[in-house]
DRENBA-334339 format. One line per 8 residues: their letters; for each residue x, y, z of N, C-alpha, C. Coordinates in nm, 4 decimals, decimal comma. Layout:
BEGIN
A) X:Y:Z:X:Y:Z:X:Y:Z  ...
end
This chain:
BEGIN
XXXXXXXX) 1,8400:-0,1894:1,0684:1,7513:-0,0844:1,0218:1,6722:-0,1311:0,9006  1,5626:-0,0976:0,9001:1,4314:-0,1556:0,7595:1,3960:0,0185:0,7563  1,3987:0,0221:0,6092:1,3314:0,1369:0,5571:1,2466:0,0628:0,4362  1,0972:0,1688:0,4220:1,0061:0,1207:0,3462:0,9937:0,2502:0,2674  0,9929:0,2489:0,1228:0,9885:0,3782:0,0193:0,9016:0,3484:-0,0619  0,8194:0,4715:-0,0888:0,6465:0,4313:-0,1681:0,6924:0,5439:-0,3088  0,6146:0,4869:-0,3693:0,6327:0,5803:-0,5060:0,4808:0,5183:-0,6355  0,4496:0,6460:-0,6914:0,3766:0,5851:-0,7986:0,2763:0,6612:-0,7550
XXXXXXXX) 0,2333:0,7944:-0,6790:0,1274:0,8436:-0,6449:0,1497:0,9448:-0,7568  0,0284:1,0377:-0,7614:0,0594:1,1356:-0,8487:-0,1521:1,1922:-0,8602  -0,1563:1,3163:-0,9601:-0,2884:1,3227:-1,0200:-0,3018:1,2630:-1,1044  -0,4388:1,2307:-1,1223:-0,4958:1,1586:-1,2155:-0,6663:1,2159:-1,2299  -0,7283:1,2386:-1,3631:-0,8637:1,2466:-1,3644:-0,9496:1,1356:-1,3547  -1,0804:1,1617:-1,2549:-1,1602:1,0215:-1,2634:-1,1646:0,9140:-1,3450  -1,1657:0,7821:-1,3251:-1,1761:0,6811:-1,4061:-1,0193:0,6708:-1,4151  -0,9109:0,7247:-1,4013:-0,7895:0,7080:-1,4519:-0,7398:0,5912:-1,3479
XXXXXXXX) -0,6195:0,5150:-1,4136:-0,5428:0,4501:-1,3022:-0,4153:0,5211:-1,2731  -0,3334:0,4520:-1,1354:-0,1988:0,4473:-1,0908:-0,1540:0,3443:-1,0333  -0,0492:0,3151:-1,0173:0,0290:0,1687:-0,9471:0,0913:0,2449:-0,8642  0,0657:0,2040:-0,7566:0,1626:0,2398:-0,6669:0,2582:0,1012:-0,5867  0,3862:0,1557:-0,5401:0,5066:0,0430:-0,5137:0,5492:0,0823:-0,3601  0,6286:-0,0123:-0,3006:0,6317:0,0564:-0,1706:0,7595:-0,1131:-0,1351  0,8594:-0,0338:-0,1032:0,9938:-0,1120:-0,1506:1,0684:-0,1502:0,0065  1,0774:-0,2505:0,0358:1,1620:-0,2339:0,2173:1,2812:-0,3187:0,1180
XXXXXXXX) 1,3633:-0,2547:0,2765:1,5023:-0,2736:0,2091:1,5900:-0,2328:0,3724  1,6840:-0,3382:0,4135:1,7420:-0,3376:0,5116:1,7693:-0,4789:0,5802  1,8084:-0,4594:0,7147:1,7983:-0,5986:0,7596:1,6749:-0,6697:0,7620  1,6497:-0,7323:0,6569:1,5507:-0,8300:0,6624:1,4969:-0,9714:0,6334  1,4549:-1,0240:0,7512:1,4731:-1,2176:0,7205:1,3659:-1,2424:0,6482  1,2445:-1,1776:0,6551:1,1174:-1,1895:0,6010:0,9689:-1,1277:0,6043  0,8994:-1,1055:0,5511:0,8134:-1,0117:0,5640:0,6625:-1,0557:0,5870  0,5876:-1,0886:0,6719:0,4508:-1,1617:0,6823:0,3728:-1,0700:0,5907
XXXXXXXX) 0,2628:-1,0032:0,6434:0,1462:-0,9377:0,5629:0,1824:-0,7861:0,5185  0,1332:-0,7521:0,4222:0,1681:-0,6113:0,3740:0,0313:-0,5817:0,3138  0,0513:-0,4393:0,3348:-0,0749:-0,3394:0,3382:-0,0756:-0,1877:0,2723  -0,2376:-0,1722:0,2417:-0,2277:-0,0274:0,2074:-0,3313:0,0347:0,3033  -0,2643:0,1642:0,3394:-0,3199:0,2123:0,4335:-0,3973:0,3388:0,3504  -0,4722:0,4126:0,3819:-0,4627:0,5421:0,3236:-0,6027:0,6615:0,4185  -0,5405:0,7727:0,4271:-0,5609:0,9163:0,5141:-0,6219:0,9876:0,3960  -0,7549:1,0101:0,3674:-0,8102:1,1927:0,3829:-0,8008:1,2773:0,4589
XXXXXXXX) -0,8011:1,3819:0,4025:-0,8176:1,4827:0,5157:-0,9047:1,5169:0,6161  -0,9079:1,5763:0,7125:-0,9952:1,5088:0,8217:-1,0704:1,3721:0,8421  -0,9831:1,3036:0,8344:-1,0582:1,1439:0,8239:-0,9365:1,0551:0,8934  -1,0377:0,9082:0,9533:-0,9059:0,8349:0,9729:-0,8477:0,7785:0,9002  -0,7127:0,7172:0,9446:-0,6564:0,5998:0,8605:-0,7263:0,4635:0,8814  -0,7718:0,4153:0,7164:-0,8436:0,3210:0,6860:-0,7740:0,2063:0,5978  -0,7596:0,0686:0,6634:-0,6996:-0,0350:0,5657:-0,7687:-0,0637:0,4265  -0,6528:-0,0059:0,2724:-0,7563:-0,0337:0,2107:-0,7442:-0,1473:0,1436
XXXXXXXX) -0,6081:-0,2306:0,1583:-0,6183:-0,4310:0,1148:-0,5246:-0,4328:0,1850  -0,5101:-0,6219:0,1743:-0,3797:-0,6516:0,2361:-0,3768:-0,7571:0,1746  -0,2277:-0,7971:0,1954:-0,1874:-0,9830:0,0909:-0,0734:-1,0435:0,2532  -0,1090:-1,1564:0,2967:-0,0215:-1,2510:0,3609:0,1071:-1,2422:0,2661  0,1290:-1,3406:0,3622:0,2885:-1,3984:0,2619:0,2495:-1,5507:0,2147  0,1338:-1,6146:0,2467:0,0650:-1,7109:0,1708:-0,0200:-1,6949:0,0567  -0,0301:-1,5284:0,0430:-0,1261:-1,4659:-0,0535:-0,2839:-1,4638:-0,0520  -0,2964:-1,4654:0,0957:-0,4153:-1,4707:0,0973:-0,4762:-1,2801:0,1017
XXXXXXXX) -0,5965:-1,2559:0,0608:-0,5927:-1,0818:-0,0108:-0,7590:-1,0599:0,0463  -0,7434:-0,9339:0,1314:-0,9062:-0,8874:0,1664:-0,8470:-0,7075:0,1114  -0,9782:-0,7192:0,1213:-0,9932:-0,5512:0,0687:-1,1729:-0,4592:0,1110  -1,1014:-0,3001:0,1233:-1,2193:-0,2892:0,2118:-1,3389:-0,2246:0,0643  -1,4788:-0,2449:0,1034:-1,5844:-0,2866:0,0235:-1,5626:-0,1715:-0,0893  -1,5430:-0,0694:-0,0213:-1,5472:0,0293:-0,1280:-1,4662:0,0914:-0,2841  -1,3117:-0,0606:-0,2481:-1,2101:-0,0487:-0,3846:-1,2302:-0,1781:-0,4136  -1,3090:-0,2660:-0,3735:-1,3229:-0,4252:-0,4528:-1,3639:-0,3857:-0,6214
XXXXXXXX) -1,2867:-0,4669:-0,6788:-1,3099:-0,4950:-0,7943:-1,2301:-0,3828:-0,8872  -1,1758:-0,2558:-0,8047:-1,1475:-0,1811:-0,8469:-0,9954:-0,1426:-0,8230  -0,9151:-0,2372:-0,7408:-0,7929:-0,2187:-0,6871:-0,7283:-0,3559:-0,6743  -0,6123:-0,3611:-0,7120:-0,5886:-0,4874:-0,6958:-0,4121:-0,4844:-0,6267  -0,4135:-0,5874:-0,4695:-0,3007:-0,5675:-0,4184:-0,1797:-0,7000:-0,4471  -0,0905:-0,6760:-0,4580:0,0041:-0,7686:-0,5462:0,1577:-0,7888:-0,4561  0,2400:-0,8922:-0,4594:0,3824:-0,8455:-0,3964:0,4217:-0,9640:-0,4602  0,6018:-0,9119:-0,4173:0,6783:-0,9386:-0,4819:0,7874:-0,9864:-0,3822
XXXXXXXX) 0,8013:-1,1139:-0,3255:0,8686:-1,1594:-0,2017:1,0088:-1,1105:-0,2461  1,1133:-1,1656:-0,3739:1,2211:-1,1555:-0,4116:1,3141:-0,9957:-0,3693  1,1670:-0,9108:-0,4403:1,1807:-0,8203:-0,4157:1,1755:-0,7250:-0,3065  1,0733:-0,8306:-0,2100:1,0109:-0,7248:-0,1204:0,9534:-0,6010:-0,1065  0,8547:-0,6090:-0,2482:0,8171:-0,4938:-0,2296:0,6322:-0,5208:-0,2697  0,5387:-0,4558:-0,2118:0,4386:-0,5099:-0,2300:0,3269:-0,3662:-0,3544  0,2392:-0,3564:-0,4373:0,1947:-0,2874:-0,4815:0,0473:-0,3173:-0,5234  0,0263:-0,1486:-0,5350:-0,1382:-0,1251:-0,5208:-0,2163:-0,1005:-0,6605
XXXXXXXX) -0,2551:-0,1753:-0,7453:-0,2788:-0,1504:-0,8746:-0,4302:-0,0558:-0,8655  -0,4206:0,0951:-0,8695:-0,5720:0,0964:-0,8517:-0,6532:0,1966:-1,0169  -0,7398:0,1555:-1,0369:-0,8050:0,1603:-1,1241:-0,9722:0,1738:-1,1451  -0,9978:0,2743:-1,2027:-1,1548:0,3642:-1,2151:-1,1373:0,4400:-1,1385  -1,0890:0,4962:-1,1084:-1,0481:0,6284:-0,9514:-1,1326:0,6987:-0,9525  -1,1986:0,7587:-0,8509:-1,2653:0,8302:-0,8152:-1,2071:0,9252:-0,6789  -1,2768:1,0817:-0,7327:-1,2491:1,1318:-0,6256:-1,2384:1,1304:-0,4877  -1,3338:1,0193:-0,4446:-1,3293:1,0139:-0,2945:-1,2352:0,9216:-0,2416
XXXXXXXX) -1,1119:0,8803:-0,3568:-0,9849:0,8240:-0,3661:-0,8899:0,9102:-0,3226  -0,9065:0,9995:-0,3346:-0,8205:1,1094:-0,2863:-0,7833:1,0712:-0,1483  -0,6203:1,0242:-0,1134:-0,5995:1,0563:-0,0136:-0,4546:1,0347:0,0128  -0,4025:1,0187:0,1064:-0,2140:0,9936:0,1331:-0,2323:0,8508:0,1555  -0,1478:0,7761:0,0808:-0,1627:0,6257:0,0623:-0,0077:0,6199:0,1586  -0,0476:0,4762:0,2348:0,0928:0,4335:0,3457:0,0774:0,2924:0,3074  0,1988:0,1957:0,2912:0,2391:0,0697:0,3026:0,2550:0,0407:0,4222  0,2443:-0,0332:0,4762:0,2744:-0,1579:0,6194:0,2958:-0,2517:0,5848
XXXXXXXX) 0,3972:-0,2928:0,6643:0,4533:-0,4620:0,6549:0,4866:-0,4625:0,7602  0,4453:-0,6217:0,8258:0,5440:-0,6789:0,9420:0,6601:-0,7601:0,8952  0,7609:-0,6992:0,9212:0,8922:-0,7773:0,9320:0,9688:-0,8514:0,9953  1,0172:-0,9483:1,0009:1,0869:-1,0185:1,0725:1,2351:-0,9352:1,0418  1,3035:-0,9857:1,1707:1,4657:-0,9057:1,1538:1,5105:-0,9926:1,2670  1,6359:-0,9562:1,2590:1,7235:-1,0591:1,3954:1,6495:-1,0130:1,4844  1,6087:-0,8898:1,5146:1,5872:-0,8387:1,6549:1,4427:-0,8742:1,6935  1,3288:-0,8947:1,6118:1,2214:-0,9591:1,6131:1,1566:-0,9159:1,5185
XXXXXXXX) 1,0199:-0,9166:1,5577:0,9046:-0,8824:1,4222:0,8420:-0,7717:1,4797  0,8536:-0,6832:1,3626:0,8056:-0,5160:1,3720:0,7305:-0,4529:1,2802  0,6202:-0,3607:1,3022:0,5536:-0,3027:1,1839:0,6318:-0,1826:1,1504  0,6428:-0,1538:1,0391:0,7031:-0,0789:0,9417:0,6661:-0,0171:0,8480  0,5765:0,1656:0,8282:0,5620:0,1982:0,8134:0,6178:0,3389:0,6668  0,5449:0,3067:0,5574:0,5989:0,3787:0,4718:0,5887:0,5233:0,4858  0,6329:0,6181:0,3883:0,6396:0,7520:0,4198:0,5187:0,8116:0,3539  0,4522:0,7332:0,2786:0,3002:0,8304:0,2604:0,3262:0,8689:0,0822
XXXXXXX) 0,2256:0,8503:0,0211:0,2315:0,9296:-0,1464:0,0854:0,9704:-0,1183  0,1095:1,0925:-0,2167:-0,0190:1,1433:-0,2203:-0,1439:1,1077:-0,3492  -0,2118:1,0637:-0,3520:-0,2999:1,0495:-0,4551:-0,4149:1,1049:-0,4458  -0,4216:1,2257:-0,5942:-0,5407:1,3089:-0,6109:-0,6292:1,2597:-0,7129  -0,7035:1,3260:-0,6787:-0,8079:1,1994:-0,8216:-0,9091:1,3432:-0,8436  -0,9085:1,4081:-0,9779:-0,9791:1,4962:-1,0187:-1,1076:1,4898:-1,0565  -1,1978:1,5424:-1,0258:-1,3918:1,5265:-1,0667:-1,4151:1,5966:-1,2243
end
């Protein structure tokens, strides 16, 4: 069993930052790429960075320069440094990772934090 736990969402007024963390923990041999996902309301889910396990890092146009994605192999846990927030930040942030495990390699899905970002 792999469980993935997110934390570090919260309000914040424009321009403010938050870190968010997102922790797996279970049977696990190793973890390839990890991700932030994140949901508005009526909207889809949109990738908003990702880091390999070589550290290689894309991010989508609209948090460049303004978000920065980071991990922590030892730990296994990967995080979302984001900063100048803006309202149209507003949304339920999800971690993804593919994991390796005895049984094979699986995506693994966090439980969602909410991040509000006030105008």
């Amino acid at each position: 069993q792999v469980h993935l736990v997110e934390s570090g969402g919260g309000l914040v007024q424009a321009g403010g930052s938050l870190k968010l963390s997102c922790a797996a923990s279970g049977s696990i041999i190793s973890i390839r790429a990890m991700s932030w996902y994140r949901q508005a309301p009526g909207k889809q889910r949109e990738l908003v960075a990702a880091i390999t396990n070589d550290g290689g890092i894309n991010y989508v146009d609209s948090v460049k320069g303004r978000f920065t994605i980071s991990r922590d192999n030892a730990k296994t846990t990967v995080y979302l440094e984001m900063n100048s927030l803006k309202p149209e930040d507003t949304a339920v942030y999800y971690c993804l990772m593919n994991i390796v495990t005895w049984r094979g390699t699986y995506r693994y899905w966090g439980q969602g934090t909410q991040v509000t970002v006030s105008s």
